[in-house]
mmCIF entry with sequence, helices, sheets and N, C-alpha, C, O atoms, coordinates in Angstrom:
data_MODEL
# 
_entry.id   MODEL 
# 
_entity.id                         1 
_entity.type                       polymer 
_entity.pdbx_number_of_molecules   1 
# 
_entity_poly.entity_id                      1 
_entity_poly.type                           'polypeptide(L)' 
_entity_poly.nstd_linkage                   no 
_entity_poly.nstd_monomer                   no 
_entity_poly.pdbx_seq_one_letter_code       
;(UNK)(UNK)(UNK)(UNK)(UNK)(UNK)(UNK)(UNK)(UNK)(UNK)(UNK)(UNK)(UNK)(UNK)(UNK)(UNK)
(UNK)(UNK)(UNK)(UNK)(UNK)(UNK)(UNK)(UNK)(UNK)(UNK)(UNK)(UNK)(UNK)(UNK)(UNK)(UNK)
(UNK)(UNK)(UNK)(UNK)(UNK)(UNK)(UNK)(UNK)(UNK)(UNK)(UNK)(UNK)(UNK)(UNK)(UNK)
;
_entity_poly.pdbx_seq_one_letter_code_can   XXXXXXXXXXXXXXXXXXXXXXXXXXXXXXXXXXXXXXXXXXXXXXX 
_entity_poly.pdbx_strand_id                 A 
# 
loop_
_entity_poly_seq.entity_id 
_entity_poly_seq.num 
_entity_poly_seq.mon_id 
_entity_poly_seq.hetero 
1 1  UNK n 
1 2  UNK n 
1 3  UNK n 
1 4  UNK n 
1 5  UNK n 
1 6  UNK n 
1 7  UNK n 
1 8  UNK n 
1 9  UNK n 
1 10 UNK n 
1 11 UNK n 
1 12 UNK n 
1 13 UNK n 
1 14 UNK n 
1 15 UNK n 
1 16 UNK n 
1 17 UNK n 
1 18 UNK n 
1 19 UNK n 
1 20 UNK n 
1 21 UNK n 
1 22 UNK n 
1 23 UNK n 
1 24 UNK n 
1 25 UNK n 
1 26 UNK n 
1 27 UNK n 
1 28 UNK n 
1 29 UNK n 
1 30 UNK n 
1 31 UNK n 
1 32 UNK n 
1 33 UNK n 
1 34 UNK n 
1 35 UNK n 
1 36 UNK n 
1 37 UNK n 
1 38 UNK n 
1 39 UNK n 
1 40 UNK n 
1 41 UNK n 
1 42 UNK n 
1 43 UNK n 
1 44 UNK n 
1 45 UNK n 
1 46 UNK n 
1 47 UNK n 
# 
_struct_asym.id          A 
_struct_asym.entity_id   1 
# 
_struct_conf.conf_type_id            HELX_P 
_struct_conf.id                      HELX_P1 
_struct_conf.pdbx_PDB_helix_id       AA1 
_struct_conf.beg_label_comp_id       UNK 
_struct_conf.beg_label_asym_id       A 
_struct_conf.beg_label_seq_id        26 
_struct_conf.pdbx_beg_PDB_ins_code   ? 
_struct_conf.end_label_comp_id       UNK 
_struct_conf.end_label_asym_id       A 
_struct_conf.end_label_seq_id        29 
_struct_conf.pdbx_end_PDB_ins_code   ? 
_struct_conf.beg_auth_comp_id        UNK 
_struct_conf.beg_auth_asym_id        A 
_struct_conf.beg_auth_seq_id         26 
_struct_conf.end_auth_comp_id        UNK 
_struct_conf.end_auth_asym_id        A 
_struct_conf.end_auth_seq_id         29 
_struct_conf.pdbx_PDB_helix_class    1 
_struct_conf.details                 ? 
_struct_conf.pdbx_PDB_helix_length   4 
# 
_struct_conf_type.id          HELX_P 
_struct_conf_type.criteria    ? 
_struct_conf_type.reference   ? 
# 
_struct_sheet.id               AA1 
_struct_sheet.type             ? 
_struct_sheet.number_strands   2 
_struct_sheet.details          ? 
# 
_struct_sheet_order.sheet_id     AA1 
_struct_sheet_order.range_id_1   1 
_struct_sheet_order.range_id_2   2 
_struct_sheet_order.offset       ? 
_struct_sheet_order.sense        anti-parallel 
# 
loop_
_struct_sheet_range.sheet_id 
_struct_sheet_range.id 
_struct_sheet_range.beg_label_comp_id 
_struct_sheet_range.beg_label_asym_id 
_struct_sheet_range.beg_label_seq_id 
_struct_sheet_range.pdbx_beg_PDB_ins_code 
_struct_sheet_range.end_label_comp_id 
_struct_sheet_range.end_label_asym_id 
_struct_sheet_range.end_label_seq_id 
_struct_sheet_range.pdbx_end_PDB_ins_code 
_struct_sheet_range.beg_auth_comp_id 
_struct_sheet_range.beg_auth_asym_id 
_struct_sheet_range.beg_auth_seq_id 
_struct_sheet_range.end_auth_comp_id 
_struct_sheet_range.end_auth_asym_id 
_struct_sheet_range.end_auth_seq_id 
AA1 1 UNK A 15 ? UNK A 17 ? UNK A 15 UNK A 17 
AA1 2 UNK A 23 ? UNK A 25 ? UNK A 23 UNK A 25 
# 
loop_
_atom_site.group_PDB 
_atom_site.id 
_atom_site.type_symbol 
_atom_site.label_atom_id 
_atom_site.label_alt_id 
_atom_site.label_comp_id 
_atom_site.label_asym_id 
_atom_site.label_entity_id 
_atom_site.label_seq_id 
_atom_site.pdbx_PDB_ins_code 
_atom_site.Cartn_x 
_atom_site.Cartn_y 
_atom_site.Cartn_z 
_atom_site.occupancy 
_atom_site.B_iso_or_equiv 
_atom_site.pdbx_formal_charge 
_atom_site.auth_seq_id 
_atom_site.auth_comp_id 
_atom_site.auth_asym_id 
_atom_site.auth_atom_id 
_atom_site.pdbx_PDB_model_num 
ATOM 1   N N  . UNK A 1 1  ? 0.853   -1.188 0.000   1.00 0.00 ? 1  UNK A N  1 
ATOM 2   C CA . UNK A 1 1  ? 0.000   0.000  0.000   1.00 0.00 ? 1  UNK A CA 1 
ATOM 3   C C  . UNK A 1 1  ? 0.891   1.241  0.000   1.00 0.00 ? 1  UNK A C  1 
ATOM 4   O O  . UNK A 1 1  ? 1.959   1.416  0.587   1.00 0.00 ? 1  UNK A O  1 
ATOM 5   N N  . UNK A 1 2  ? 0.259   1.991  -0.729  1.00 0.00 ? 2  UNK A N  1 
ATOM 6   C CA . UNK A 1 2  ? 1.186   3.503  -0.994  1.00 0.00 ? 2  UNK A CA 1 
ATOM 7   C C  . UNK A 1 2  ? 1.370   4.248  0.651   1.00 0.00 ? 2  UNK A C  1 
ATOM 8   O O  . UNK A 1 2  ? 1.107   3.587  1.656   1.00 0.00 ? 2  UNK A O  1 
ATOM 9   N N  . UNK A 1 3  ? 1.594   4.921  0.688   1.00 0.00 ? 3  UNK A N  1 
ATOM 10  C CA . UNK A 1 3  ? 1.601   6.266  1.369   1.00 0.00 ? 3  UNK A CA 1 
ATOM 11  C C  . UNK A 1 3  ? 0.916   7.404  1.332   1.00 0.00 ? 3  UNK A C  1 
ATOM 12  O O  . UNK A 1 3  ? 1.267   8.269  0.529   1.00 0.00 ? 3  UNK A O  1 
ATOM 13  N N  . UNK A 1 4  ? -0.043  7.589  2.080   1.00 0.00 ? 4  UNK A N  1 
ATOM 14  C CA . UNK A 1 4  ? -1.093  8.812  1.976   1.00 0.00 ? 4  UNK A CA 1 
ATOM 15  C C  . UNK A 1 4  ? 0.283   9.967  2.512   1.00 0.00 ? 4  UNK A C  1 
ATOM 16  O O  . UNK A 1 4  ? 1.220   9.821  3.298   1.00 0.00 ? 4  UNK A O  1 
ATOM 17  N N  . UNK A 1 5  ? -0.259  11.325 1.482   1.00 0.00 ? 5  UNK A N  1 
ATOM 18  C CA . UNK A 1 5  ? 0.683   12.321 1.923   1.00 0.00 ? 5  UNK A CA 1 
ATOM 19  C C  . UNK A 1 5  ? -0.156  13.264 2.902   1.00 0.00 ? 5  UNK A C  1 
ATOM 20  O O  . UNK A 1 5  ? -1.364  13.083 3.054   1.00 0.00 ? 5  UNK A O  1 
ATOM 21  N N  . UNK A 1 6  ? 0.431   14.118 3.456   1.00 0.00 ? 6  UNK A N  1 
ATOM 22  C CA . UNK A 1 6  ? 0.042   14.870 4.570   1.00 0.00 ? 6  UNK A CA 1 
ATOM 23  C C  . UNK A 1 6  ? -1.032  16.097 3.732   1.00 0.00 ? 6  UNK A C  1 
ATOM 24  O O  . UNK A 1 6  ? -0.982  16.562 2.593   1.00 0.00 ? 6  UNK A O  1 
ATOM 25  N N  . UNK A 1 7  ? -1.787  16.290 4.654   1.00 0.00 ? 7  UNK A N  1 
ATOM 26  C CA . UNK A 1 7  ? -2.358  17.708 4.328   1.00 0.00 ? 7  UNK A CA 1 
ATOM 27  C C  . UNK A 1 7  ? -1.519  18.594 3.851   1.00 0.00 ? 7  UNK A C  1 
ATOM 28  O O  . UNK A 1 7  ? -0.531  18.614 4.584   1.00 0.00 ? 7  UNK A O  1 
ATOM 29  N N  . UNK A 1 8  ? -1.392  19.584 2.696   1.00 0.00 ? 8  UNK A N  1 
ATOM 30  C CA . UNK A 1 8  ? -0.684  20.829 2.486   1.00 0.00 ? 8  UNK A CA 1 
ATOM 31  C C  . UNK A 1 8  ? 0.792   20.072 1.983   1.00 0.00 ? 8  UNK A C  1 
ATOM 32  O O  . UNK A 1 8  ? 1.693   20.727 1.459   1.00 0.00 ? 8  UNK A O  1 
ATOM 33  N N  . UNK A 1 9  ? 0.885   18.608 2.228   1.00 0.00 ? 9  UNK A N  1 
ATOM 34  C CA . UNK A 1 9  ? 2.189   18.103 1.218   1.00 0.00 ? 9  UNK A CA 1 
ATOM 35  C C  . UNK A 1 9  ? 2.697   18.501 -0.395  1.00 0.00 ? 9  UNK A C  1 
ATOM 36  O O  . UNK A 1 9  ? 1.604   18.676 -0.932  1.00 0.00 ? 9  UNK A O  1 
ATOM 37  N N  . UNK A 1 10 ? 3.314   18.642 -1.028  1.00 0.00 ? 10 UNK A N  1 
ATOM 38  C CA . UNK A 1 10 ? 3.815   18.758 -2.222  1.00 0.00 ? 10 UNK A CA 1 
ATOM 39  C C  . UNK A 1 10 ? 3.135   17.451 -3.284  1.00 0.00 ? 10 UNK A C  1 
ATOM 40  O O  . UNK A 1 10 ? 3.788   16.410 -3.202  1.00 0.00 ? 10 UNK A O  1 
ATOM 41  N N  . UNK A 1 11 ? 2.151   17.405 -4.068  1.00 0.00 ? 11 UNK A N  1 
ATOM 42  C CA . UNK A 1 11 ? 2.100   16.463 -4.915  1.00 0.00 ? 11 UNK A CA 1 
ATOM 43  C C  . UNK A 1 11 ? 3.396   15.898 -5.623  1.00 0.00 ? 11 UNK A C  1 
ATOM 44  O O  . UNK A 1 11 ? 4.048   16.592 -6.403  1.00 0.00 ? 11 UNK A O  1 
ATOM 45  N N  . UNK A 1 12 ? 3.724   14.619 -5.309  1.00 0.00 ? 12 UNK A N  1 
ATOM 46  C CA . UNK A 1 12 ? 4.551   13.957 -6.310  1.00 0.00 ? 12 UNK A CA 1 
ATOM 47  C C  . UNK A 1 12 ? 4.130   13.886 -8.001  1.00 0.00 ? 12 UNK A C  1 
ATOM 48  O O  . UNK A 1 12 ? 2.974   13.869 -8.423  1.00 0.00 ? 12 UNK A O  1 
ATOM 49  N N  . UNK A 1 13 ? 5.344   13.851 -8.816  1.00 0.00 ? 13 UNK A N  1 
ATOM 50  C CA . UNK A 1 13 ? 4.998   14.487 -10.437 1.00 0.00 ? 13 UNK A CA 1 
ATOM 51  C C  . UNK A 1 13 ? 4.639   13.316 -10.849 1.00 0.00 ? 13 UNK A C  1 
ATOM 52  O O  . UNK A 1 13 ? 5.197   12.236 -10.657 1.00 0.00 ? 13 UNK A O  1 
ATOM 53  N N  . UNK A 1 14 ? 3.257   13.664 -11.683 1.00 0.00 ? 14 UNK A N  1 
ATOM 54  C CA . UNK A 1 14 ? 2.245   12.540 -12.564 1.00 0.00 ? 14 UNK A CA 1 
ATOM 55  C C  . UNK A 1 14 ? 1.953   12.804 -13.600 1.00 0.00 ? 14 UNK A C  1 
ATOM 56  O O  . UNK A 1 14 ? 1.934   14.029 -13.722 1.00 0.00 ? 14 UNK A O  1 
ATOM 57  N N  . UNK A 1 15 ? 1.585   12.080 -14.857 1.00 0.00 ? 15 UNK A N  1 
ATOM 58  C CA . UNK A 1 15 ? 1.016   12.342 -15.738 1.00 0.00 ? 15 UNK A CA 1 
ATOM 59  C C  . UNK A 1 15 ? -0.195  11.083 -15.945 1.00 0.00 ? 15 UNK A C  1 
ATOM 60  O O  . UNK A 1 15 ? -0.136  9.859  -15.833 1.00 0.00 ? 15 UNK A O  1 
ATOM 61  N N  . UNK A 1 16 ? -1.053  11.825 -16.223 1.00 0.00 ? 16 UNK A N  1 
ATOM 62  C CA . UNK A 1 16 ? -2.904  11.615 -16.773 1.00 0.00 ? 16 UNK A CA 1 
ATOM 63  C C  . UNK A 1 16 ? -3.179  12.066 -17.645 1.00 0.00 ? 16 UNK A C  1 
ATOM 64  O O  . UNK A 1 16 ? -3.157  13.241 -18.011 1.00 0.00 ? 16 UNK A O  1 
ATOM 65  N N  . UNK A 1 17 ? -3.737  10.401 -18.490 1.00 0.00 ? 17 UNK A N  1 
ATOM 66  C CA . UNK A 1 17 ? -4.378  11.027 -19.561 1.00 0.00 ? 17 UNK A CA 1 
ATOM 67  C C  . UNK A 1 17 ? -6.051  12.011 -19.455 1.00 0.00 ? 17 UNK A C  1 
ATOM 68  O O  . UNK A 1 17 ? -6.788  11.730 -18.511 1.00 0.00 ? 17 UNK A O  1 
ATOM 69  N N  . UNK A 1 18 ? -6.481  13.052 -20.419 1.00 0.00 ? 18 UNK A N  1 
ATOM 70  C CA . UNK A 1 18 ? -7.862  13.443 -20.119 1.00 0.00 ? 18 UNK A CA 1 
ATOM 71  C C  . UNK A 1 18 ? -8.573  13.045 -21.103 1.00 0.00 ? 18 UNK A C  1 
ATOM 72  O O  . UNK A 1 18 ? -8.383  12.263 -22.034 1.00 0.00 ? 18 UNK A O  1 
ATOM 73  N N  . UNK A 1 19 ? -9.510  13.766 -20.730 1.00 0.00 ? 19 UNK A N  1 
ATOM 74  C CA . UNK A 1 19 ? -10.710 12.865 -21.526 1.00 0.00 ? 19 UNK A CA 1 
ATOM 75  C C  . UNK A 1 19 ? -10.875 13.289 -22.788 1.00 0.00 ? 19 UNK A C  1 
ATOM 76  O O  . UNK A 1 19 ? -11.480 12.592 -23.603 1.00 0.00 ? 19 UNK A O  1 
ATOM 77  N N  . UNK A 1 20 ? -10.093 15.095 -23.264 1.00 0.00 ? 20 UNK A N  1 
ATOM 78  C CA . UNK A 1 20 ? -9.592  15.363 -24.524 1.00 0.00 ? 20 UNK A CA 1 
ATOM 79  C C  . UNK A 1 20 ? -9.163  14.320 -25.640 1.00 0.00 ? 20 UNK A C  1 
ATOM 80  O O  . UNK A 1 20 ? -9.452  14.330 -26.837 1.00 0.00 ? 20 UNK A O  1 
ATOM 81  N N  . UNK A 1 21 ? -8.244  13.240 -24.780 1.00 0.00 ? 21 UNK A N  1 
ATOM 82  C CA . UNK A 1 21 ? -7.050  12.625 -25.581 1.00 0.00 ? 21 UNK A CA 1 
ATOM 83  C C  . UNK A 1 21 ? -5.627  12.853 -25.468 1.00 0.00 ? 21 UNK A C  1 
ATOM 84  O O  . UNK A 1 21 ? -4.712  12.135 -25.873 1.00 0.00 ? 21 UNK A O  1 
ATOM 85  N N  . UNK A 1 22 ? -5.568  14.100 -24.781 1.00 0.00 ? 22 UNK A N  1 
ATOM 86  C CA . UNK A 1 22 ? -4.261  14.504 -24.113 1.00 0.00 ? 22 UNK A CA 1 
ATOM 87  C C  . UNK A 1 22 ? -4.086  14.442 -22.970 1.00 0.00 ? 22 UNK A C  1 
ATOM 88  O O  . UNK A 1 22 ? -4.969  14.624 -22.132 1.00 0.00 ? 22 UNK A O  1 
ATOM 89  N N  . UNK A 1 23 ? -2.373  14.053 -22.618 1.00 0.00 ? 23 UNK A N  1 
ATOM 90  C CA . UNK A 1 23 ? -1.746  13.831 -21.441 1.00 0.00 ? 23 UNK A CA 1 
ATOM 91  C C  . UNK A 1 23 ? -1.181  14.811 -20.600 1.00 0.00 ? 23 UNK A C  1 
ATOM 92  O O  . UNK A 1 23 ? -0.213  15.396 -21.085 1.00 0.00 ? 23 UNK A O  1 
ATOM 93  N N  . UNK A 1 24 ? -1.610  15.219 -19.209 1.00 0.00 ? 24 UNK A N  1 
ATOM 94  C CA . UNK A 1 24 ? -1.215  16.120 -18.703 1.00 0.00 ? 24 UNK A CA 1 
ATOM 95  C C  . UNK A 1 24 ? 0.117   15.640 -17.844 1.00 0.00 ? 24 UNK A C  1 
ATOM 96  O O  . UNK A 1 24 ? 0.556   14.546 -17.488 1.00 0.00 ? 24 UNK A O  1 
ATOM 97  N N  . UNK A 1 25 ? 0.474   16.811 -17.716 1.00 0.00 ? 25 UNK A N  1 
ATOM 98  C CA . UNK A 1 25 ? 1.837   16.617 -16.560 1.00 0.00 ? 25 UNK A CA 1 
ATOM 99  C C  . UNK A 1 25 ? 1.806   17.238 -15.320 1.00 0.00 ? 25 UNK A C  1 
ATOM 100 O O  . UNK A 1 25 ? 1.227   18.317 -15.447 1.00 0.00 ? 25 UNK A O  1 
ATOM 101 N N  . UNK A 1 26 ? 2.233   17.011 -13.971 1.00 0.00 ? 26 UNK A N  1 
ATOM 102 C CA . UNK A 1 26 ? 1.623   17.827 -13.416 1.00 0.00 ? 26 UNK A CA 1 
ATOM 103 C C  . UNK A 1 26 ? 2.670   19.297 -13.492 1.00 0.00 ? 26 UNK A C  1 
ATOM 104 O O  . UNK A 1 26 ? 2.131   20.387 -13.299 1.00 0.00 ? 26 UNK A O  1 
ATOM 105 N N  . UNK A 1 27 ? 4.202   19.224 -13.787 1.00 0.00 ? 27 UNK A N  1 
ATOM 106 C CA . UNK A 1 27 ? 4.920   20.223 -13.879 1.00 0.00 ? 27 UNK A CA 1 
ATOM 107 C C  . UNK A 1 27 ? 4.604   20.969 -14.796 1.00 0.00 ? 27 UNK A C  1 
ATOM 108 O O  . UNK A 1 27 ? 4.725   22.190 -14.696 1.00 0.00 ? 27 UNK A O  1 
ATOM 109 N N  . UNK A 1 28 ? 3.863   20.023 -16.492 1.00 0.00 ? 28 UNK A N  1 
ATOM 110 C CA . UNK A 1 28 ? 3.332   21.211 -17.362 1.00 0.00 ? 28 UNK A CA 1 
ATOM 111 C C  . UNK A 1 28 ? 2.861   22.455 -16.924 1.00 0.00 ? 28 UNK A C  1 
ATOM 112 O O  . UNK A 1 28 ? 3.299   23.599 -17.051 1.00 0.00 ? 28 UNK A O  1 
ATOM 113 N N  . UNK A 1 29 ? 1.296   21.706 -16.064 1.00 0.00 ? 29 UNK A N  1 
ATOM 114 C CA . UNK A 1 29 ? 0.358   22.551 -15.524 1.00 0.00 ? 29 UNK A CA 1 
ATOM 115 C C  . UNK A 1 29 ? 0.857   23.596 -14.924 1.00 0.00 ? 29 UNK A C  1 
ATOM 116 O O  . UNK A 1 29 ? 0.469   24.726 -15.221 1.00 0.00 ? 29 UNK A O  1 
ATOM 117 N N  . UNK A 1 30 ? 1.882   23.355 -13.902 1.00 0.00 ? 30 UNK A N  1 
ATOM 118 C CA . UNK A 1 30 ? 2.431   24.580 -12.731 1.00 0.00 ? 30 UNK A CA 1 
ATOM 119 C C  . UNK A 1 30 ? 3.485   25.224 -13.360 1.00 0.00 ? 30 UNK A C  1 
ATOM 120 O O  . UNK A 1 30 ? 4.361   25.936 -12.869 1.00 0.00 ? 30 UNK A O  1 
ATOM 121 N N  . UNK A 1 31 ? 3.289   24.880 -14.525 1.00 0.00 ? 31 UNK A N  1 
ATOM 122 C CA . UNK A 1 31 ? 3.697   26.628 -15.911 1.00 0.00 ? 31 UNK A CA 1 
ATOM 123 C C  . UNK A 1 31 ? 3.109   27.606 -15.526 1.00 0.00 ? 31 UNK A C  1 
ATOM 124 O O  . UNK A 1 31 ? 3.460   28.740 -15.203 1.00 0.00 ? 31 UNK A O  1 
ATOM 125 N N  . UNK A 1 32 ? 1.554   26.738 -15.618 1.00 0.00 ? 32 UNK A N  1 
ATOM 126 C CA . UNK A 1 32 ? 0.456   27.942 -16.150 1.00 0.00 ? 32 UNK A CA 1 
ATOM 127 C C  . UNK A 1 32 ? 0.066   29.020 -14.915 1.00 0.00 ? 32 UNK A C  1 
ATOM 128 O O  . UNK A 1 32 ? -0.408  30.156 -14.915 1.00 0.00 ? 32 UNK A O  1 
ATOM 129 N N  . UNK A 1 33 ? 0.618   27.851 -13.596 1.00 0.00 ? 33 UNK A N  1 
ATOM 130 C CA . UNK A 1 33 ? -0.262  28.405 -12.170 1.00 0.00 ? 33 UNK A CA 1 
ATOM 131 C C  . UNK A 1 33 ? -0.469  27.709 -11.149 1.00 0.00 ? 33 UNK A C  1 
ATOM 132 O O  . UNK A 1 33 ? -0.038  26.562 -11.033 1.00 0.00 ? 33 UNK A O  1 
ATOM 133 N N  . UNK A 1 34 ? -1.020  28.190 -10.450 1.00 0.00 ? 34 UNK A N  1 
ATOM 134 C CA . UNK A 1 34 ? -1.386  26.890 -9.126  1.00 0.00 ? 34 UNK A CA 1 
ATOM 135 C C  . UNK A 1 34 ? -2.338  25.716 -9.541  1.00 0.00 ? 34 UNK A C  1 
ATOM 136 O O  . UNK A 1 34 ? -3.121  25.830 -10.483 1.00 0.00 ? 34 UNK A O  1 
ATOM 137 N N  . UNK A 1 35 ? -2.235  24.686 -8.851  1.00 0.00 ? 35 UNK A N  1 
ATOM 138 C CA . UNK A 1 35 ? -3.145  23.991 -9.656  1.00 0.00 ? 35 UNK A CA 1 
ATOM 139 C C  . UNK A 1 35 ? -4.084  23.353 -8.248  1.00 0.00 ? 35 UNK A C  1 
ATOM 140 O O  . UNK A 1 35 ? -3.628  23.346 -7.105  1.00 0.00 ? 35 UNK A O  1 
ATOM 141 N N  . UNK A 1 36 ? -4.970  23.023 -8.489  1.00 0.00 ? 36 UNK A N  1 
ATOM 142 C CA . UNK A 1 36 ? -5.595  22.334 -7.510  1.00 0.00 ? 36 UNK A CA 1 
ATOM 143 C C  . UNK A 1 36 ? -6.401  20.830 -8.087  1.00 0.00 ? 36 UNK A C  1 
ATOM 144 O O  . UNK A 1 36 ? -7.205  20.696 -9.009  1.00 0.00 ? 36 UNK A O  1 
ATOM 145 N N  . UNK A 1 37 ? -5.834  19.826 -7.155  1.00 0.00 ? 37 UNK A N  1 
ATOM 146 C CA . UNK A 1 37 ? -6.078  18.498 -7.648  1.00 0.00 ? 37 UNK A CA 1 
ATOM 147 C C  . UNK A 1 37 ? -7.125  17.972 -6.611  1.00 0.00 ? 37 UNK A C  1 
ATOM 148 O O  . UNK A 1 37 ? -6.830  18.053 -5.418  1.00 0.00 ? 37 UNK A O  1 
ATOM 149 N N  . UNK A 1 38 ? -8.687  17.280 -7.093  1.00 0.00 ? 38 UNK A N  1 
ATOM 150 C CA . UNK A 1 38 ? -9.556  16.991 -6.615  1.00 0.00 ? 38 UNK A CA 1 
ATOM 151 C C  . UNK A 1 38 ? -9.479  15.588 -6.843  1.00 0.00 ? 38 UNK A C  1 
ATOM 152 O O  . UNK A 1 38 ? -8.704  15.209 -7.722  1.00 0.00 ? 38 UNK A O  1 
ATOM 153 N N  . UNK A 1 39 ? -10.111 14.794 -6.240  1.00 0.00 ? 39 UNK A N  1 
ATOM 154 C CA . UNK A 1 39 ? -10.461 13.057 -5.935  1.00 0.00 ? 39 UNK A CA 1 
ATOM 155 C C  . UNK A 1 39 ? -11.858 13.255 -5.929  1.00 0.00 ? 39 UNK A C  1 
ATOM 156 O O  . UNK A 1 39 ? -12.411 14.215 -5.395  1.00 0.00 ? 39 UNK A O  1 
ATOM 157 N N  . UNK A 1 40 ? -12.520 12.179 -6.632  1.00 0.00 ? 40 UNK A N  1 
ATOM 158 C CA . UNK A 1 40 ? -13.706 12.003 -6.781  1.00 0.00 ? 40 UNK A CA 1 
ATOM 159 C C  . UNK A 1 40 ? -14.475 10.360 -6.673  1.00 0.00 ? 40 UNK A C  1 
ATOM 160 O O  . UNK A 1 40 ? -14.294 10.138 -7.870  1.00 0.00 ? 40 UNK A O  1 
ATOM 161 N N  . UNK A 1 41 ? -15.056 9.288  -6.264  1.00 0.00 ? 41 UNK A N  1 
ATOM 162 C CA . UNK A 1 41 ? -15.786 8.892  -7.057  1.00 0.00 ? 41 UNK A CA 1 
ATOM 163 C C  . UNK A 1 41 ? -16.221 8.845  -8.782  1.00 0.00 ? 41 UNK A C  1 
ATOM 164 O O  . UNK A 1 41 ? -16.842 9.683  -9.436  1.00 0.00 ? 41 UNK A O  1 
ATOM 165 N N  . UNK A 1 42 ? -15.634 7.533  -9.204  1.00 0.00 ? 42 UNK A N  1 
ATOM 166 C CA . UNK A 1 42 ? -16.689 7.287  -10.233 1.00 0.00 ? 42 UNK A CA 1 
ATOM 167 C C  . UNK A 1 42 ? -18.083 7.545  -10.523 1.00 0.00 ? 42 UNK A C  1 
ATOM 168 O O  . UNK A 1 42 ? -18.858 7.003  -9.734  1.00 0.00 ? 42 UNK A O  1 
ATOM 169 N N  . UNK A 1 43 ? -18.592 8.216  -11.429 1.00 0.00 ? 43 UNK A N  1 
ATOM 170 C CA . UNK A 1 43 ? -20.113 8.182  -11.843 1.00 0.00 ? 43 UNK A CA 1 
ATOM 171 C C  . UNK A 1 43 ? -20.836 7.013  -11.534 1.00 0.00 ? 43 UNK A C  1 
ATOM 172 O O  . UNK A 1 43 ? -20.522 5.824  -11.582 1.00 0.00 ? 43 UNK A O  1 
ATOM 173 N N  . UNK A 1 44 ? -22.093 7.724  -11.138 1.00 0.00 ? 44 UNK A N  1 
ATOM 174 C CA . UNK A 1 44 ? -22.927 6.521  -10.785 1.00 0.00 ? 44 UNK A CA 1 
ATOM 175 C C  . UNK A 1 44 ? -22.355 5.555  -9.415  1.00 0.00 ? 44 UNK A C  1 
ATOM 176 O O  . UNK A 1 44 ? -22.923 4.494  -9.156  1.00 0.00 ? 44 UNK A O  1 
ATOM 177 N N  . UNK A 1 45 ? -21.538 5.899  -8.837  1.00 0.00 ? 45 UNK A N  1 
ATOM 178 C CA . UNK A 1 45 ? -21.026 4.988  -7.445  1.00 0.00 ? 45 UNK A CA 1 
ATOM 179 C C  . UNK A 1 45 ? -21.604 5.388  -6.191  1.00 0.00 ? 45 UNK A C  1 
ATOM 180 O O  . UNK A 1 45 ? -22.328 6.383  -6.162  1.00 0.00 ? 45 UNK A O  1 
ATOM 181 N N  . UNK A 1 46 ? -21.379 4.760  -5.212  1.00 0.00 ? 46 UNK A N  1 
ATOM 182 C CA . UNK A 1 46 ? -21.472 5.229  -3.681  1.00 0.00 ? 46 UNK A CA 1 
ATOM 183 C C  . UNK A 1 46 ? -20.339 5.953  -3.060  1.00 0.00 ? 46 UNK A C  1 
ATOM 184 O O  . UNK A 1 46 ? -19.188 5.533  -2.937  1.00 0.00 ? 46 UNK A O  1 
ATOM 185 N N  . UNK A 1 47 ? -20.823 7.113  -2.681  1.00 0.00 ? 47 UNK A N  1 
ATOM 186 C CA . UNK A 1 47 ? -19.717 7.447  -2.113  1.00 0.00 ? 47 UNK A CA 1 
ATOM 187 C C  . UNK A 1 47 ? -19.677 9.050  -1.975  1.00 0.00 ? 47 UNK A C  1 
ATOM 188 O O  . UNK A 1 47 ? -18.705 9.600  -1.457  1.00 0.00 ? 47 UNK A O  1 
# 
């Protein structure tokens, strides 16, 4: 099992694909600005 990071921790660097078809980075992004990364549930789930 991974390691949950702390509140206010530094995200470790990822890339995801979107639903565009393109792959983000997360260092791309923090070109542009701050970024803020949300967790969700799947559609249609409990939770």
């Amino acid at each position: 099992m991974s390691e949950l990071l702390a509140i206010g921790a530094q995200a470790p660097a990822f890339a995801a694909p979107a639903s565009d078809g393109a792959t983000y980075t997360l260092a791309d992004l923090l070109k542009r600005g701050p970024v803020a990364l949300v967790f969700y549930p799947g559609n249609n789930t409990p939770g």
